[in-house]
PDB file of N, CA, C and O in Angstrom:
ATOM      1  N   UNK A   1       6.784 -58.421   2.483  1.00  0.00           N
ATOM      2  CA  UNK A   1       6.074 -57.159   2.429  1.00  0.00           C
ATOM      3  C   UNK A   1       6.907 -56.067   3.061  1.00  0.00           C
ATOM      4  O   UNK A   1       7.662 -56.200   4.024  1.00  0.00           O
ATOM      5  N   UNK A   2       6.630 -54.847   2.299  1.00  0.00           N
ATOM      6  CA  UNK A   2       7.271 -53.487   3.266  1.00  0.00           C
ATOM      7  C   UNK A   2       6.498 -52.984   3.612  1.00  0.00           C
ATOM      8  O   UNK A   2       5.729 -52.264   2.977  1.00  0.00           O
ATOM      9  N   UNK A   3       6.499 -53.347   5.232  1.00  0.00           N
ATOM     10  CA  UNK A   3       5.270 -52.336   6.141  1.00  0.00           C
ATOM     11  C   UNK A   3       6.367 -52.267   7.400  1.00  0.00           C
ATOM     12  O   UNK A   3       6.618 -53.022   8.339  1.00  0.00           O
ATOM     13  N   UNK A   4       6.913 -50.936   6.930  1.00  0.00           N
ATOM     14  CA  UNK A   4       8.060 -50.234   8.131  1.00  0.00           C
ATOM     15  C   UNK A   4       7.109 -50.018   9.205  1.00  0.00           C
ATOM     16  O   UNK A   4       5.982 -49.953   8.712  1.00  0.00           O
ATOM     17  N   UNK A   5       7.080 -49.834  10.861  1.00  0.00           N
ATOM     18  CA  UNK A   5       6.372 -49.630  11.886  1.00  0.00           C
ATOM     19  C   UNK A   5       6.934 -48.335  11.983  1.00  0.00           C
ATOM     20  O   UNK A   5       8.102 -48.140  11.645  1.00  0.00           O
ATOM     21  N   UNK A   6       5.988 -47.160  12.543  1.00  0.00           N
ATOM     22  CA  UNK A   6       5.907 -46.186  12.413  1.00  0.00           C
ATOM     23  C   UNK A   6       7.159 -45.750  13.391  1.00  0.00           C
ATOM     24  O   UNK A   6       7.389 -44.614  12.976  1.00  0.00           O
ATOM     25  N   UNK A   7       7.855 -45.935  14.177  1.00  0.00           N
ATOM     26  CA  UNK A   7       9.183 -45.430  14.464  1.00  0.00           C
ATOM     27  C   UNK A   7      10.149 -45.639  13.932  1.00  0.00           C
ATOM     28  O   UNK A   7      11.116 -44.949  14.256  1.00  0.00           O
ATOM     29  N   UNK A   8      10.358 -46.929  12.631  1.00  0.00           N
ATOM     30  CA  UNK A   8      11.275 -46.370  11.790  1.00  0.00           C
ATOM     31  C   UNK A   8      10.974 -45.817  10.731  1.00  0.00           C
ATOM     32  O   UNK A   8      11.660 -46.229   9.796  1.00  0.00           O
ATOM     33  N   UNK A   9      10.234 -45.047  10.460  1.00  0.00           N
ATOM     34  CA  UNK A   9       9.398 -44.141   9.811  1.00  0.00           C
ATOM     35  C   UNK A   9      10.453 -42.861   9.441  1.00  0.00           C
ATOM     36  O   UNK A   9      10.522 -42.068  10.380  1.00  0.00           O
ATOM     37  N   UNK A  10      11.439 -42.428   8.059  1.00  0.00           N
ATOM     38  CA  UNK A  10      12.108 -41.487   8.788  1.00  0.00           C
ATOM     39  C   UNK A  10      11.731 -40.320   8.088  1.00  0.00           C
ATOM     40  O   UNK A  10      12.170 -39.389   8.764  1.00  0.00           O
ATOM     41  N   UNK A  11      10.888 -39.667   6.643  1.00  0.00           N
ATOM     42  CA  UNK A  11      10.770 -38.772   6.215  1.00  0.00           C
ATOM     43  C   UNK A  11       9.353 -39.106   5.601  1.00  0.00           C
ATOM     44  O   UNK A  11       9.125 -40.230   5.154  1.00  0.00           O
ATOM     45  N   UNK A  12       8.481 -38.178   5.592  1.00  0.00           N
ATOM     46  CA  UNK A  12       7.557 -38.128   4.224  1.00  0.00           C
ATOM     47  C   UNK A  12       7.589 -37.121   2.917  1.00  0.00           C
ATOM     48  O   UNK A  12       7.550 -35.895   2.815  1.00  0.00           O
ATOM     49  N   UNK A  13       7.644 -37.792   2.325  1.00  0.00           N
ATOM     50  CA  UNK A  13       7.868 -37.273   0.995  1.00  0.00           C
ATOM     51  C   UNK A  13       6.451 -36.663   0.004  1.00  0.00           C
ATOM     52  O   UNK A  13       6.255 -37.441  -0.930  1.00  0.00           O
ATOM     53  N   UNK A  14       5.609 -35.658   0.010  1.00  0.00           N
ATOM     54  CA  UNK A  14       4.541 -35.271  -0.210  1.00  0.00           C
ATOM     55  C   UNK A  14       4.146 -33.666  -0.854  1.00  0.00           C
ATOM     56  O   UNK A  14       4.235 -32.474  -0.561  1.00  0.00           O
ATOM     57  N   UNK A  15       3.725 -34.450  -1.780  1.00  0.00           N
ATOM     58  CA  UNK A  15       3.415 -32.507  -2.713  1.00  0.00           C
ATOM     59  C   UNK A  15       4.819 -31.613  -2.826  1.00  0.00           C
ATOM     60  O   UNK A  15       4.970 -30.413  -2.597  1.00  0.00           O
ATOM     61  N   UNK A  16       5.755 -32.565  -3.239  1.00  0.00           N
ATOM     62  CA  UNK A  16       7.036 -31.954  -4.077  1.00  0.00           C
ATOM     63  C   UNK A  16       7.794 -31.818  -2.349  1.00  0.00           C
ATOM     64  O   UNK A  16       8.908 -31.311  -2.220  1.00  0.00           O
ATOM     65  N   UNK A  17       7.202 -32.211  -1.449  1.00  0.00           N
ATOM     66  CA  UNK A  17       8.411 -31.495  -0.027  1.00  0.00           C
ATOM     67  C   UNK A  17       8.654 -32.302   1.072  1.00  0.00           C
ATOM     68  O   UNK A  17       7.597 -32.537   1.657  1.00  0.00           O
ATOM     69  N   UNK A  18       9.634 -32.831   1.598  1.00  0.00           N
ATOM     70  CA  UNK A  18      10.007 -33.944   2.769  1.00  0.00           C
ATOM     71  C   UNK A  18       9.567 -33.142   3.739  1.00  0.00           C
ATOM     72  O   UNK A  18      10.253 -32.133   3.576  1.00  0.00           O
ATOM     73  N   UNK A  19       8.677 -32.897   4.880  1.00  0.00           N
ATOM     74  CA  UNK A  19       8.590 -32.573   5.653  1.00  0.00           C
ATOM     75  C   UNK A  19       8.679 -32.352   7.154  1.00  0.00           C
ATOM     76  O   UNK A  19       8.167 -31.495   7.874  1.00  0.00           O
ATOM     77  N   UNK A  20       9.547 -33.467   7.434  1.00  0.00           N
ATOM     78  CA  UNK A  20      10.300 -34.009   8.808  1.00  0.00           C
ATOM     79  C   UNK A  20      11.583 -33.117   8.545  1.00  0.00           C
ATOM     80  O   UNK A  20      11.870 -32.222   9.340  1.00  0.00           O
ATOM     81  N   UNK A  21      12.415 -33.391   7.328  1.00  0.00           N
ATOM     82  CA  UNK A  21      14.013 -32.861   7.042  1.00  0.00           C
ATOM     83  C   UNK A  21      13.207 -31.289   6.843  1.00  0.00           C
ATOM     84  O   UNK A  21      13.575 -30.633   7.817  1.00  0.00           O
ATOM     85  N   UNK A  22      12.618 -30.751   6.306  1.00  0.00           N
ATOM     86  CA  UNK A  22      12.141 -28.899   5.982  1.00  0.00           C
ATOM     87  C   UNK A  22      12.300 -28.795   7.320  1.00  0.00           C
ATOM     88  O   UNK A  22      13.383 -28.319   7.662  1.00  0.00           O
ATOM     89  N   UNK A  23      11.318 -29.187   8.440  1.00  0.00           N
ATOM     90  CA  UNK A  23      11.101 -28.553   9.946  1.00  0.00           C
ATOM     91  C   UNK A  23      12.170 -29.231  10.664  1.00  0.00           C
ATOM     92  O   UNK A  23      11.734 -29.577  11.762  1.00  0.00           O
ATOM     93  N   UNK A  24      13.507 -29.599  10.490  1.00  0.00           N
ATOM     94  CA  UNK A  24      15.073 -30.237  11.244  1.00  0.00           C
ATOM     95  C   UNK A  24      15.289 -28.734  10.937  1.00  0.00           C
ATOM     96  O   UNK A  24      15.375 -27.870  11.810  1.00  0.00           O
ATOM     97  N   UNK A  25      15.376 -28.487   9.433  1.00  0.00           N
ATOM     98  CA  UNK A  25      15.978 -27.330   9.092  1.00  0.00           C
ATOM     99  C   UNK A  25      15.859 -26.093   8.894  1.00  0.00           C
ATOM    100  O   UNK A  25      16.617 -25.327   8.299  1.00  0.00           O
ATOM    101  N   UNK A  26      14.552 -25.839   9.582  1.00  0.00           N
ATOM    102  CA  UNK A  26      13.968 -24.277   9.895  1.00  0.00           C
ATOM    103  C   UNK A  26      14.968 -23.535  10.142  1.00  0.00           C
ATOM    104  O   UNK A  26      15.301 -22.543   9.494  1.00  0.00           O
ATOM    105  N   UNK A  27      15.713 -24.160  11.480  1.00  0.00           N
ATOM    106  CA  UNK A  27      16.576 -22.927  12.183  1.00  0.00           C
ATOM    107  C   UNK A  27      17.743 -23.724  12.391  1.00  0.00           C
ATOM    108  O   UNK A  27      17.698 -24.285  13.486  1.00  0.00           O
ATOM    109  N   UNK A  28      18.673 -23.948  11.794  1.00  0.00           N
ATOM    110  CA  UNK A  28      19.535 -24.664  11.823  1.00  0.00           C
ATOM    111  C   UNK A  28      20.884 -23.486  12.382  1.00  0.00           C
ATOM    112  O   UNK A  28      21.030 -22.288  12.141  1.00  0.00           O
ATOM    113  N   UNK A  29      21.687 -24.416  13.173  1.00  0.00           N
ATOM    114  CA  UNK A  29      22.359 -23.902  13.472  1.00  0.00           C
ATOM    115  C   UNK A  29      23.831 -24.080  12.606  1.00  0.00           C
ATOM    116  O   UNK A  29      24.438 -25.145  12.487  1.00  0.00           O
ATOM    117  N   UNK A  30      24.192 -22.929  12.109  1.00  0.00           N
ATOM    118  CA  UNK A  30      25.124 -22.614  11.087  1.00  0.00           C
ATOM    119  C   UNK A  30      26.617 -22.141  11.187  1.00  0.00           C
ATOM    120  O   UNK A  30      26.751 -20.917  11.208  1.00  0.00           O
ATOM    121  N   UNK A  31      27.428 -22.673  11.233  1.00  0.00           N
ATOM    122  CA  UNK A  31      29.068 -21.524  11.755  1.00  0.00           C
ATOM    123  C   UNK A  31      29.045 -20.230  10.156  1.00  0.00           C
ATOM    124  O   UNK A  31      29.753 -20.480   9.180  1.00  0.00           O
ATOM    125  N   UNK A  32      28.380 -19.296  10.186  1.00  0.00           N
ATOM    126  CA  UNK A  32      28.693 -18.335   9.101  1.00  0.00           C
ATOM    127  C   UNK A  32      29.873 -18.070   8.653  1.00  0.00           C
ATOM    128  O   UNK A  32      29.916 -17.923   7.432  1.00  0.00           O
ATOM    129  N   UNK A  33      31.099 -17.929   9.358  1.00  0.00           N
ATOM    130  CA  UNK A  33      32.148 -17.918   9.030  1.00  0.00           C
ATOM    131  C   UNK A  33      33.005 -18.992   8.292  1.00  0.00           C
ATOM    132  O   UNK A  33      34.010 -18.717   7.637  1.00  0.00           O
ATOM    133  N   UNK A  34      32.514 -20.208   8.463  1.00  0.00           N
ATOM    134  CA  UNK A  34      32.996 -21.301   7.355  1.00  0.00           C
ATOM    135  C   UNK A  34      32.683 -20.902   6.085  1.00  0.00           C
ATOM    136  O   UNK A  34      33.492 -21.061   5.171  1.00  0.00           O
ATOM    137  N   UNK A  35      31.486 -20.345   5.894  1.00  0.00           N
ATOM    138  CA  UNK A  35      31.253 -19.719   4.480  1.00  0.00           C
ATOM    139  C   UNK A  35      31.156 -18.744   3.737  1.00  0.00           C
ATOM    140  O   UNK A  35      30.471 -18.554   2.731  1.00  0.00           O
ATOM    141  N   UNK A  36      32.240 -17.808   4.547  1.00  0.00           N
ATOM    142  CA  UNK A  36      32.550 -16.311   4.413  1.00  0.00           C
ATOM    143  C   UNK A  36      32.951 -15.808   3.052  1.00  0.00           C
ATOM    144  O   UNK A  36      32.768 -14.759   2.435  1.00  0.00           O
ATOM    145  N   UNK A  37      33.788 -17.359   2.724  1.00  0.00           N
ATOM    146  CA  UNK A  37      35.207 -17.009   1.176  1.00  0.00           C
ATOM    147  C   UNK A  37      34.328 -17.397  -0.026  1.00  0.00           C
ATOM    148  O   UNK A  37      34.803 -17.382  -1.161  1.00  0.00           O
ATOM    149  N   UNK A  38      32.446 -17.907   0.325  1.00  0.00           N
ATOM    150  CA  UNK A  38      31.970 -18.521  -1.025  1.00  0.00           C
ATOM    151  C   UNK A  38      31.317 -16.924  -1.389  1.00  0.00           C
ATOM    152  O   UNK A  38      31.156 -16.055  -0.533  1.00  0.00           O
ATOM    153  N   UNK A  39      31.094 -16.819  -2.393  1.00  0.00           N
ATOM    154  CA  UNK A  39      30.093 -15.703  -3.613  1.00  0.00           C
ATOM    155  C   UNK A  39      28.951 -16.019  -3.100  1.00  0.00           C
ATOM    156  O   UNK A  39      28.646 -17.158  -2.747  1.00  0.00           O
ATOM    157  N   UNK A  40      28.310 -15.121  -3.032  1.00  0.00           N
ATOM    158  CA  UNK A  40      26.689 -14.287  -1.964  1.00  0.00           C
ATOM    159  C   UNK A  40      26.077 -15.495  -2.680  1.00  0.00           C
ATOM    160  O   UNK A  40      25.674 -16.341  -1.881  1.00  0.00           O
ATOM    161  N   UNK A  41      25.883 -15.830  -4.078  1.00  0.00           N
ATOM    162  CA  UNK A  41      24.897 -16.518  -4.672  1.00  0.00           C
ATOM    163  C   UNK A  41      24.781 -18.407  -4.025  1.00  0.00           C
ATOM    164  O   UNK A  41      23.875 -19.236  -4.105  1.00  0.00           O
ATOM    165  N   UNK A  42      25.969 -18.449  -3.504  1.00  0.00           N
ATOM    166  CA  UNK A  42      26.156 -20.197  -2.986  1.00  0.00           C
ATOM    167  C   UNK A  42      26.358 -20.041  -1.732  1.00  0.00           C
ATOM    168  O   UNK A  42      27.136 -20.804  -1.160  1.00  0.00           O
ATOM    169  N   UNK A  43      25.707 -19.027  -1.041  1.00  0.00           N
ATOM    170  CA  UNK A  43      25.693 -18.947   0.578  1.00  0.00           C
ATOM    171  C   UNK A  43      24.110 -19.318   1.258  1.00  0.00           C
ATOM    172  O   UNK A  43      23.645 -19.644   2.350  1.00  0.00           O
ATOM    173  N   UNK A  44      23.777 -19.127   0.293  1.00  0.00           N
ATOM    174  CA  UNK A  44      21.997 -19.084   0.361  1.00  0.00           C
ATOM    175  C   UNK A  44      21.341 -20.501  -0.358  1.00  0.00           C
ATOM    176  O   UNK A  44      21.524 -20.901  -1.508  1.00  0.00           O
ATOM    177  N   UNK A  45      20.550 -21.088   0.681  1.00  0.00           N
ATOM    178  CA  UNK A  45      19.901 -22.224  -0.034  1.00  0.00           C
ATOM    179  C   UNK A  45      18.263 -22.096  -0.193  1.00  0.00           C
ATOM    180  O   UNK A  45      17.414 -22.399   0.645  1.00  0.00           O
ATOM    181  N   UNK A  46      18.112 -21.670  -1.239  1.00  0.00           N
ATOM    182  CA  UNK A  46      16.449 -21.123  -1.756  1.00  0.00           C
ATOM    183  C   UNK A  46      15.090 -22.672  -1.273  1.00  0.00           C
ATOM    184  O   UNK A  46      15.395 -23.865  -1.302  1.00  0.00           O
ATOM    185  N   UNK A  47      14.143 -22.297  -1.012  1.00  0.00           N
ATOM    186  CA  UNK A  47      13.355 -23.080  -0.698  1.00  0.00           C
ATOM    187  C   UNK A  47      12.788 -24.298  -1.955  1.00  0.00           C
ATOM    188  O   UNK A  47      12.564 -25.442  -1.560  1.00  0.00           O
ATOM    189  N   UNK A  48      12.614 -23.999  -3.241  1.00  0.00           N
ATOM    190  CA  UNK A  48      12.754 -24.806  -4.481  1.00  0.00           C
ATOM    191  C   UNK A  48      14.192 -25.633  -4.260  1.00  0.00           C
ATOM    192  O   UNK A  48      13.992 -26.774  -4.676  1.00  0.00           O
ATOM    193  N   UNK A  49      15.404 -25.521  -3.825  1.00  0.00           N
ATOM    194  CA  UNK A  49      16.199 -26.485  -4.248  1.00  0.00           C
ATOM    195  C   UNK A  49      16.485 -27.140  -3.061  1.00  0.00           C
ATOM    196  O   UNK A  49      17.598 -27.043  -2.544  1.00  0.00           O
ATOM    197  N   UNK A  50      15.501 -27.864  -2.532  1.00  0.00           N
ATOM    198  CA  UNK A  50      15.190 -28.478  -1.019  1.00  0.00           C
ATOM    199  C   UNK A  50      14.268 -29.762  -1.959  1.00  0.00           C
ATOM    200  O   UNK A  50      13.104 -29.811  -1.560  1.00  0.00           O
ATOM    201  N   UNK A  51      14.477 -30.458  -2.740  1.00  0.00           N
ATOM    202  CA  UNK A  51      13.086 -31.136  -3.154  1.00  0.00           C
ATOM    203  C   UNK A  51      14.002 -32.490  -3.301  1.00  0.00           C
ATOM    204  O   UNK A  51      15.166 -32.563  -2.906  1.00  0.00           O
ATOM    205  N   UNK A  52      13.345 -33.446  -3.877  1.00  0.00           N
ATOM    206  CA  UNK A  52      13.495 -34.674  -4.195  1.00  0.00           C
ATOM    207  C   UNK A  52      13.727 -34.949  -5.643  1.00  0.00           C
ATOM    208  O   UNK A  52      12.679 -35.052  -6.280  1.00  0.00           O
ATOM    209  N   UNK A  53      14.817 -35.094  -6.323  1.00  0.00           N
ATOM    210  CA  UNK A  53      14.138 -35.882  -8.108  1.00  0.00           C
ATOM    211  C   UNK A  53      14.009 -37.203  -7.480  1.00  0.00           C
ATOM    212  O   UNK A  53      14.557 -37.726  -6.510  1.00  0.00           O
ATOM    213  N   UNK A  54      12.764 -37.739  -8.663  1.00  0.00           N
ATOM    214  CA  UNK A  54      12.531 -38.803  -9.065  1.00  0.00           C
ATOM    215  C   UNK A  54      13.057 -39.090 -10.392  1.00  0.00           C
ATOM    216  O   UNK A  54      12.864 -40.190 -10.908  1.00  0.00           O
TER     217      UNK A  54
END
């Protein structure tokens, strides 16, 4: 049987959104300057492309 005990428990996956990894990455701490040389459009990570495929 798979019945993980709740401390190795590591994400839930629910209504399209992992919600342990979303709130790691609220405020993440970022070096901006590593990503100075990319185009405005691949500097930014939109809240839709944070999801899971199945």
């Amino acid at each position: 049987h798979l019945r993980p005990r709740l401390g190795e428990l590591l994400d839930v996956g629910f209504l399209g959104r992992w919600w342990l990894l979303e709130a790691a990455l609220r405020d993440p701490d970022i070096n901006e300057e590593e990503f100075g040389h990319l185009p405005p459009e691949l500097r930014r990570v939109r809240r839709g492309e944070l999801r899971s495929e199945s």
